[in-house]
Backbone as ProteinMPNN parsed JSONL, in Angstrom:
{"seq_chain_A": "XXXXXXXXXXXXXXXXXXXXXXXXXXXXXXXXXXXXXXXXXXXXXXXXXXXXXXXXXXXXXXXXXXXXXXXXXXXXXXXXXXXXXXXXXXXXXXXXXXXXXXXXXXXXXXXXXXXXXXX", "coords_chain_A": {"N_chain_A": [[186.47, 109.676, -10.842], [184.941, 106.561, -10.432], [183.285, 104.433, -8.244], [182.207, 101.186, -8.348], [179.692, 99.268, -6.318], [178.542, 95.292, -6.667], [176.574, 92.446, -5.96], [175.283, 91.894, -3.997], [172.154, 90.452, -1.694], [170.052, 88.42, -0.502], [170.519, 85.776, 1.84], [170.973, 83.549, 3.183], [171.051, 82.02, 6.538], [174.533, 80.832, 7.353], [175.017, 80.577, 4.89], [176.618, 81.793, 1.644], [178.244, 84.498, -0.271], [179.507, 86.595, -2.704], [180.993, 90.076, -2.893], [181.654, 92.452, -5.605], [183.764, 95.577, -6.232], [183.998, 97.906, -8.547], [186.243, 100.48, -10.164], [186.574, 102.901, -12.213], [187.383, 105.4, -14.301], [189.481, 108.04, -14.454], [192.02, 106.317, -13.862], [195.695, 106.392, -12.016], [196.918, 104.613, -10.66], [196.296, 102.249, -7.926], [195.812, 102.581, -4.525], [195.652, 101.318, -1.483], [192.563, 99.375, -1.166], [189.13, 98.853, 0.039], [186.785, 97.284, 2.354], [183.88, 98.365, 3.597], [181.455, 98.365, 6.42], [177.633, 99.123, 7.159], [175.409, 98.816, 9.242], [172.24, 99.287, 10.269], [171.472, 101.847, 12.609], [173.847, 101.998, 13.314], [177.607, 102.534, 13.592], [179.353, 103.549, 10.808], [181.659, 101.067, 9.549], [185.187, 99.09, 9.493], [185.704, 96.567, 7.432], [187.1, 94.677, 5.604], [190.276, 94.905, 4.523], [192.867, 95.629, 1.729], [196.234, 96.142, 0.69], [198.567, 97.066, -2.149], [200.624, 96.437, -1.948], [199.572, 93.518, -1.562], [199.262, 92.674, 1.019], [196.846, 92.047, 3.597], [194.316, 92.511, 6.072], [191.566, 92.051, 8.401], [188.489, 93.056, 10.636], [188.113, 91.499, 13.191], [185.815, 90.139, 13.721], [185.03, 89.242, 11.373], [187.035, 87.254, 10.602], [188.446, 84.76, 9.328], [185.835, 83.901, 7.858], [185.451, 85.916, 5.984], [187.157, 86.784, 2.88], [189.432, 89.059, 1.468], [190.197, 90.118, -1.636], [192.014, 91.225, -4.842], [192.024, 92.57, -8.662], [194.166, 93.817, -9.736], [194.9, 95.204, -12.549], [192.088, 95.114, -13.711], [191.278, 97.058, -11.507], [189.802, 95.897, -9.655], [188.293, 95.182, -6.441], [187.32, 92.272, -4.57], [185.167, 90.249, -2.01], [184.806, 87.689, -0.303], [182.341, 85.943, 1.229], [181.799, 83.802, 3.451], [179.96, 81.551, 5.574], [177.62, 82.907, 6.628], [175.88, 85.174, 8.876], [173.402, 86.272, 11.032], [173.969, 88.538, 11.945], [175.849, 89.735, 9.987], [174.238, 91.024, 8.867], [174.275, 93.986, 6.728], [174.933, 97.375, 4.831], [177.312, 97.539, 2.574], [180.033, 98.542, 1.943], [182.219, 99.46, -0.883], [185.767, 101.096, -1.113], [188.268, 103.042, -2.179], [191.763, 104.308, -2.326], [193.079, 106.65, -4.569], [195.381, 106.942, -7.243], [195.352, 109.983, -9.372], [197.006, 110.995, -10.884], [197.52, 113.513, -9.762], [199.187, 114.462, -6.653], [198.192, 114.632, -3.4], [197.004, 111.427, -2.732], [193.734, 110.39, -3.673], [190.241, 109.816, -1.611], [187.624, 107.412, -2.799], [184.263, 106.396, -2.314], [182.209, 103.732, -2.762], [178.754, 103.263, -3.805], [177.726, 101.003, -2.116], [176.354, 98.205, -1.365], [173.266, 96.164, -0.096], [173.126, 93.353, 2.049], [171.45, 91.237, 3.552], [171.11, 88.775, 5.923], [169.351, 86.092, 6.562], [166.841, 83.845, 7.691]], "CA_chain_A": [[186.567, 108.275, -10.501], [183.385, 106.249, -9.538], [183.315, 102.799, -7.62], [180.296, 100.683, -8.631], [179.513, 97.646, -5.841], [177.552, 94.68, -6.543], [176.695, 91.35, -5.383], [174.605, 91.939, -2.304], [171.381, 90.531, -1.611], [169.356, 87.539, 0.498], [171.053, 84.471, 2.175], [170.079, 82.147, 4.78], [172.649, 82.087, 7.693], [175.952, 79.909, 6.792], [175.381, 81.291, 3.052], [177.612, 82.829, 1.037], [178.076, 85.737, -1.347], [180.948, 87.565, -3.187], [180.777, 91.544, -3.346], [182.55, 92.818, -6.361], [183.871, 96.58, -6.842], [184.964, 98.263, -10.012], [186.54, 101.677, -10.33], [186.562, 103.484, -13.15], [187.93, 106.689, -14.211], [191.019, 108.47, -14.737], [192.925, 105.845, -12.566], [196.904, 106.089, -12.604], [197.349, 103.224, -9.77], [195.116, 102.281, -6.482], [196.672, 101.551, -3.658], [194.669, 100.876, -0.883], [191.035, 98.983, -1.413], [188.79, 98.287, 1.137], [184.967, 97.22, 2.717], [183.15, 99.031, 5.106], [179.799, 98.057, 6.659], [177.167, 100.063, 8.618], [174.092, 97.855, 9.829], [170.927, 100.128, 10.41], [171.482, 102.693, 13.53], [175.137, 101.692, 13.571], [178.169, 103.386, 12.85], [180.342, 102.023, 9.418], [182.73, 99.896, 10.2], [185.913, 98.295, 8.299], [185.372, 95.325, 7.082], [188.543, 94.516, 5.345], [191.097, 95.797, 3.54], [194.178, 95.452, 0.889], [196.928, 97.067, -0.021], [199.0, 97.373, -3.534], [201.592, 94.797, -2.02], [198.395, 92.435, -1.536], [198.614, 92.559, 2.307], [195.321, 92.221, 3.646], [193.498, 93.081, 7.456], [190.291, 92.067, 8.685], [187.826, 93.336, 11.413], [187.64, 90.338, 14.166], [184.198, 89.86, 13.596], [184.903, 88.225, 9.885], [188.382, 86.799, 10.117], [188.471, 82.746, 8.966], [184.871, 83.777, 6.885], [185.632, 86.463, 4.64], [188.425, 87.027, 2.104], [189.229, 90.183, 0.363], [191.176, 90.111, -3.062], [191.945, 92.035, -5.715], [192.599, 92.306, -9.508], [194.414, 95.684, -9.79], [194.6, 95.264, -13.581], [191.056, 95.801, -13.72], [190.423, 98.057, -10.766], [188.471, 95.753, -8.852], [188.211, 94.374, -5.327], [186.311, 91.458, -4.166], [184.804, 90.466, -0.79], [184.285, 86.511, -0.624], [181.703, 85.881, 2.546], [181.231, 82.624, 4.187], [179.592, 81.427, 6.729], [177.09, 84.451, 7.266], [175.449, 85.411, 10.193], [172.483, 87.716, 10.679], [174.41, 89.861, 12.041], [176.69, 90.184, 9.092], [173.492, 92.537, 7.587], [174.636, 95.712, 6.57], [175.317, 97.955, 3.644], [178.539, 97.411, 2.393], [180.064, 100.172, 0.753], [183.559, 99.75, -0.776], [186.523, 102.645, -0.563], [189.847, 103.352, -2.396], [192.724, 105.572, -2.541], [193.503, 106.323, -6.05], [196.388, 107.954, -7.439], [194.847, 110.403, -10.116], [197.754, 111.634, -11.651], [198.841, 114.245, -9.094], [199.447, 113.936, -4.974], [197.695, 113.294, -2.482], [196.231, 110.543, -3.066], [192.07, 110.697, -3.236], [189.989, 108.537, -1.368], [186.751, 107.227, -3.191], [183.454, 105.609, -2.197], [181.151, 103.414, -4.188], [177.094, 103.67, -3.655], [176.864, 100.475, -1.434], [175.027, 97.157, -1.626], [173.131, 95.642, 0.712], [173.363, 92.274, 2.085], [170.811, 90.658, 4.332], [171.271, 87.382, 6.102], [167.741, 85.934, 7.233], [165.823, 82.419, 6.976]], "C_chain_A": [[185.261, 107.845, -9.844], [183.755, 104.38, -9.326], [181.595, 102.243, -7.734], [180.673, 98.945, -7.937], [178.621, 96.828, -6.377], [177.643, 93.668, -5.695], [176.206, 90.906, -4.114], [173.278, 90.8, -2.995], [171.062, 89.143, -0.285], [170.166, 86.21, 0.558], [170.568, 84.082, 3.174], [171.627, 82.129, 5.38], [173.313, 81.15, 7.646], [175.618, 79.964, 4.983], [176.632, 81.604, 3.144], [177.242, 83.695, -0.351], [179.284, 86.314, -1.89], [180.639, 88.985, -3.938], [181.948, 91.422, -4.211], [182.326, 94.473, -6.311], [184.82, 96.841, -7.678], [185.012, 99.728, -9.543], [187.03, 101.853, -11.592], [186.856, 104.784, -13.405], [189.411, 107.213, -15.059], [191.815, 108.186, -13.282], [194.911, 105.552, -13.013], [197.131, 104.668, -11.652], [196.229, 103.45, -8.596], [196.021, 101.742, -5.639], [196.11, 101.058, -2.738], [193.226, 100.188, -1.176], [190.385, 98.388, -0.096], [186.897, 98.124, 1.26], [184.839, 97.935, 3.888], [182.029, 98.233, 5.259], [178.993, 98.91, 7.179], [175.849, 99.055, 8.577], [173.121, 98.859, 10.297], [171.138, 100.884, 11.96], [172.643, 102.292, 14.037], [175.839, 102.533, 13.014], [178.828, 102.234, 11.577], [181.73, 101.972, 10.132], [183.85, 99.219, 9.216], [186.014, 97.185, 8.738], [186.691, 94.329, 6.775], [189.245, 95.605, 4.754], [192.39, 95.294, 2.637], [194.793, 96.395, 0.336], [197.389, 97.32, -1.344], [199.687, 96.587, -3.382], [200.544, 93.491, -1.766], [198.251, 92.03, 0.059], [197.109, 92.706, 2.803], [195.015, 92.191, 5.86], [192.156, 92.71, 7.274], [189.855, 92.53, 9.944], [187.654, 91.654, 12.018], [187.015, 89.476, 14.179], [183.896, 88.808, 12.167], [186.111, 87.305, 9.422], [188.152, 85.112, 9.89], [187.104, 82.593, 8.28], [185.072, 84.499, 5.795], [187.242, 86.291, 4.072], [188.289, 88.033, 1.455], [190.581, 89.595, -0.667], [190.975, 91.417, -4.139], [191.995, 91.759, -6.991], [192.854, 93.671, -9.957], [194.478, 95.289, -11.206], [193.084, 95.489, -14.342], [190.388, 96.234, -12.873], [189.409, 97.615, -10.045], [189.022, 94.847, -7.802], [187.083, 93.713, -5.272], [186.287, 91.142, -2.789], [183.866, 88.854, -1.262], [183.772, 86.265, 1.16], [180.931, 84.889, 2.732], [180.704, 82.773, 5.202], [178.956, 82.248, 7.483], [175.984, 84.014, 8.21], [175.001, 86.186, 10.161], [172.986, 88.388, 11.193], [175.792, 90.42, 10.82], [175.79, 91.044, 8.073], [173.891, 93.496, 7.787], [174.634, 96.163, 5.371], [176.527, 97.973, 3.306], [178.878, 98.338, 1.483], [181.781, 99.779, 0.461], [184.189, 101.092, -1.213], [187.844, 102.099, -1.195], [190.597, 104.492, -2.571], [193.475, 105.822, -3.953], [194.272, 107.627, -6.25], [195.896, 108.312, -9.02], [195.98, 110.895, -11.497], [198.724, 113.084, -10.505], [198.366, 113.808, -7.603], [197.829, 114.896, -4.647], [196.789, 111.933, -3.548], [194.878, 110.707, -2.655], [191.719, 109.587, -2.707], [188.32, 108.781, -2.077], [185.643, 106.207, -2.611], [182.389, 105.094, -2.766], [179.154, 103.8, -3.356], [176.897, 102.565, -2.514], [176.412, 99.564, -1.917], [174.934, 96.76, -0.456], [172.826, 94.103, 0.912], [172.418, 92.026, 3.504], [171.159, 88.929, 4.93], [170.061, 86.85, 6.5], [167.657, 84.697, 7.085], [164.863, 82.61, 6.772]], "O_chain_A": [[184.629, 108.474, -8.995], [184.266, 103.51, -10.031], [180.47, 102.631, -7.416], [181.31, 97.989, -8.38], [177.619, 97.453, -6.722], [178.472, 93.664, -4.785], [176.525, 89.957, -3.397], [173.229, 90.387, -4.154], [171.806, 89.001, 0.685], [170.465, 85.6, -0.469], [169.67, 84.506, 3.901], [172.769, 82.192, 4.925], [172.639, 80.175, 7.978], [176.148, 79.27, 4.116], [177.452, 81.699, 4.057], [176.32, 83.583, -1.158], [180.164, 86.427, -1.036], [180.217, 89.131, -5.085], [182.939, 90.726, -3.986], [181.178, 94.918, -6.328], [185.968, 96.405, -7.761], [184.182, 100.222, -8.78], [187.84, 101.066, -12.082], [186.48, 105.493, -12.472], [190.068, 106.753, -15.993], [192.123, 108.863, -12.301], [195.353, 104.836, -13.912], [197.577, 103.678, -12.231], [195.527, 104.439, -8.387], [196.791, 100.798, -5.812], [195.865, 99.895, -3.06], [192.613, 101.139, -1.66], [190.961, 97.617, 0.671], [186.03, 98.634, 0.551], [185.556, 98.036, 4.884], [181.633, 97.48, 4.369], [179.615, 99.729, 7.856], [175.517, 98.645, 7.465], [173.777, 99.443, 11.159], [170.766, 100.009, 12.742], [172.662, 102.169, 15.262], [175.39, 103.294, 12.156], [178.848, 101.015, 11.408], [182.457, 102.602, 10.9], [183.429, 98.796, 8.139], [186.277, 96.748, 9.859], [187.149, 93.464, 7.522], [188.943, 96.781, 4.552], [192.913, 94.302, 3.145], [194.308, 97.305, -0.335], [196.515, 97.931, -1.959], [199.803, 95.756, -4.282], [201.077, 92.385, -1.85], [197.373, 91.252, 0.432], [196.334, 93.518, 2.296], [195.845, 91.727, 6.641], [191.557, 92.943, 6.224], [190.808, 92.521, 10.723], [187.141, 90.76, 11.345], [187.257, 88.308, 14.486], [183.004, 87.988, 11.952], [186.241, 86.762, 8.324], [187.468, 84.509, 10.716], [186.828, 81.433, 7.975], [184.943, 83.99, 4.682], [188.212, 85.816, 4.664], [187.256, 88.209, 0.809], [191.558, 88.89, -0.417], [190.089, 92.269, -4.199], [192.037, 90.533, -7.092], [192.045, 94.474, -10.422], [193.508, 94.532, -11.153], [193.015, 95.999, -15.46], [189.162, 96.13, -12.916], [188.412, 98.26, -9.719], [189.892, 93.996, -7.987], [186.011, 94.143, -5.698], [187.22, 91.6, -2.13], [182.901, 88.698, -2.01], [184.54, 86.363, 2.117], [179.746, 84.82, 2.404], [180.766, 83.811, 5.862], [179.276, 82.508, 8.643], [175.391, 82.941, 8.314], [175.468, 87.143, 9.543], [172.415, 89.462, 11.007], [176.495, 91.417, 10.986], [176.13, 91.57, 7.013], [173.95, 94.013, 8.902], [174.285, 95.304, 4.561], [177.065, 98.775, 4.07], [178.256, 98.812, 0.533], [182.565, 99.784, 1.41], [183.511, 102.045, -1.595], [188.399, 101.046, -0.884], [190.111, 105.563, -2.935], [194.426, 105.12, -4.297], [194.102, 108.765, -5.815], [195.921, 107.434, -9.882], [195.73, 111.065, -12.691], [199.901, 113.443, -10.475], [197.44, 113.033, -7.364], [196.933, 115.458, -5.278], [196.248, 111.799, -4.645], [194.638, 111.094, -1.511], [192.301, 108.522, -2.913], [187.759, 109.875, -2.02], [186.093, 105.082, -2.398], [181.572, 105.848, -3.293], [178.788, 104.588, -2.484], [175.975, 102.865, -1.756], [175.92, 99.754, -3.029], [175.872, 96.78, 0.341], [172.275, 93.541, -0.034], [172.732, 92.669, 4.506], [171.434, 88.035, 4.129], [169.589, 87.814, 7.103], [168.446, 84.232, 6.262], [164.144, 81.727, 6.304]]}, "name": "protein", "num_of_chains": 1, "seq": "XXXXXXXXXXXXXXXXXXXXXXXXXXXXXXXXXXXXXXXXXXXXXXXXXXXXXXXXXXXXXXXXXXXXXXXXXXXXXXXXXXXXXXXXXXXXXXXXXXXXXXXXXXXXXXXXXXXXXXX"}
């Protein structure tokens, strides 16, 4: 299974951007999907998250700017980000738990994009 992010790059502060990840593989179902961040001599951090019933969680720091979604029919989460703030630079890396065919469930991480906010 491999998670491929895109959708990063340069905004001016109160931008926006929408990360997309795809997973690919030998996927029987996903249940969990989620964002991390880590910002340069930081630790990573969750960002959001969603489940399989479409509940969703955010980190404090992004609640009433971002939105996460999904489209489990094609294996991909999105990450819709208003209203950014230089401190919303980081590397965003998304993460799921995918049910392969047998138990436990694995967890997977994609490569990352990064997202700058600047003027």
């Amino acid at each position: 299974v491999q998670l491929q992010a895109s959708g990063g790059g340069l905004v001016q502060p109160g931008g926006s951007l929408k990360l997309s990840c795809v997973a690919s593989g030998t996927i029987f179902s996903i249940n969990a999907m989620r964002w991390y961040r880590q910002a340069p001599g930081k630790q990573r951090d969750l960002v959001a998250a969603i489940i399989a019933g479409g509940s969703t969680n955010y980190a404090d720091s992004v609640k009433a700017r971002f939105t996460i979604s999904r489209d489990a029919a094609k294996h991909t989460v999105y990450l819709q980000m208003n209203s950014l703030r230089p401190e919303d630079t980081a590397v965003y890396y998304c993460n799921a738990d995918v049910y392969i065919g047998t138990l436990p469930l694995r967890e997977y991480w994609g490569q990352g994009t990064l997202v700058t906010v600047s003027s």
